[in-house]
C-alpha positions, 0 to 999 in steps of 0.5 A: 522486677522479678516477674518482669525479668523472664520478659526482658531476658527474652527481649535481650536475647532477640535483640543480641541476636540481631547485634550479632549478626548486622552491628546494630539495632540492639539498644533500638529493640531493647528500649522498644520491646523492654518499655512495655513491661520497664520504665524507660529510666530503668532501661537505659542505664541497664541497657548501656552496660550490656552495649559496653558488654557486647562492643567488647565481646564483638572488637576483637573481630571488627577492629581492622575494618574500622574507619577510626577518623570518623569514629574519633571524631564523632566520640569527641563530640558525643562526650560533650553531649552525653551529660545534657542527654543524661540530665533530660533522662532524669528529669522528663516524663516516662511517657513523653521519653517513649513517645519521642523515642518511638518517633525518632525509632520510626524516622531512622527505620524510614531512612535506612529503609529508603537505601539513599548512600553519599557518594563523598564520606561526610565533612569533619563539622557533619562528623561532629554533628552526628556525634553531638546528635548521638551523644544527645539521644544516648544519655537521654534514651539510650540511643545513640544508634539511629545518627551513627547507623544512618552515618555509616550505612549511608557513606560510601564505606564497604558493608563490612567497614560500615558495621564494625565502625558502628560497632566501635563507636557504640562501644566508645559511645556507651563507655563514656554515657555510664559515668555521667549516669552513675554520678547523677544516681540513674543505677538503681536495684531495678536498673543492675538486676535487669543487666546482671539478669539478662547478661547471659542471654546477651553472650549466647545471643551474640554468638548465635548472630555472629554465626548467622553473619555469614551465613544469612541473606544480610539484605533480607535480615535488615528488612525484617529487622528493620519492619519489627523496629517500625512495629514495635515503634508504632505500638510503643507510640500508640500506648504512650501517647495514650498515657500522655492524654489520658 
């Protein structure tokens, strides 16, 4: 782990900046650049604690444009999910966990990529679902982002409402996912010295996105950010599936 910590601290430190500035893609881009070098089981637990770490330091900013209705209702949801979730991580194949995790990286890169937005919010069972559906995918991968991105970005809520309510439900998302983790023993060394190791890179991250926030073109950011997402989505499923038939 200690010669792989440099390559996961700058892998860290990009996808803060990106937290930072949109709201989202952190953990996308942490499990996409960090499965390289890392099991994904080591990863995800990891990667939890910074999401926590990051929700936290990113709340106080964002509270007072949240949309809470949604966001309890989709926490309520996930919290039942989570332990499924969790359990599949333990005991499903590294390669077959990269494979659909790269899979279901590139669906949600299409679908935000295509623009399409509701006109009406979401009924309360579509709430739901997209809670159970987070839930799932966050104790499984760690990715809790692409159902509650692809919810927020696409309802009718104001740009700014939609990014710091996906900022609240990660952070609530992730709270409830690390002790289903730790009781099913998911924290090992690898696991505490990736999060402590890349902890700093995280803070300054942060800081240098949110300044970015105001600052830069936010349509153009999401694009670019959104095309690295998919790049790095097809080069982890090419390497996987490669794994898996070899």
């Amino acid at each position: 782990m200690l010669h792989e910590l440099p390559i996961v601290v700058l892998c860290v430190f990009a996808a803060a900046i990106v937290r930072g500035f949109c709201g989202f893609g952190f953990a996308l881009l942490v499990v996409m650049s960090a499965s390289f070098v890392l099991p994904t089981k080591d990863i995800v637990p990891g990667m939890l604690l910074l999401e926590v770490v990051a929700g936290l330091r990113l709340l106080p900013s964002i509270r007072g444009h949240v949309h809470w209705r949604s966001i309890a209702i989709i926490i309520a949801a996930a919290t039942v999910a989570t332990p499924a979730g969790a359990f599949i991580l333990r005991v499903a194949p590294a390669a077959a966990m990269q494979f659909g995790v790269s899979i279901l990286v590139l669906l949600a890169c299409g679908m935000l990529a295509s623009g399409r937005r509701l006109t009406r919010m979401p009924t309360t069972p579509e709430t739901a679902m997209t809670g159970a559906v987070a839930g799932l995918l966050n104790g499984s991968v760690g990715l809790a982002g692409p159902p509650v991105i692809l919810f927020f970005l696409g309802s009718p809520l104001a740009l700014e409402a939609g990014r710091a309510s996906i900022i609240a439900t990660f952070l609530a998302i992730d709270a409830v996912a690390l002790p289903t983790m730790a009781m099913l023993g998911l924290f090992g060394r690898t696991t505490l010295l990736f999060a402590l190791g890349s902890l700093p890179a995280l803070v300054v991250g942060l800081a240098i996105g949110a300044r970015m926030h105001d600052r830069v073109d936010q349509a153009r950011a999401r694009t670019v950010v959104l095309a690295v997402l998919a790049a790095m989505a097809v080069a982890n499923a090419v390497t996987s599936a490669a794994t898996l038939l070899s």
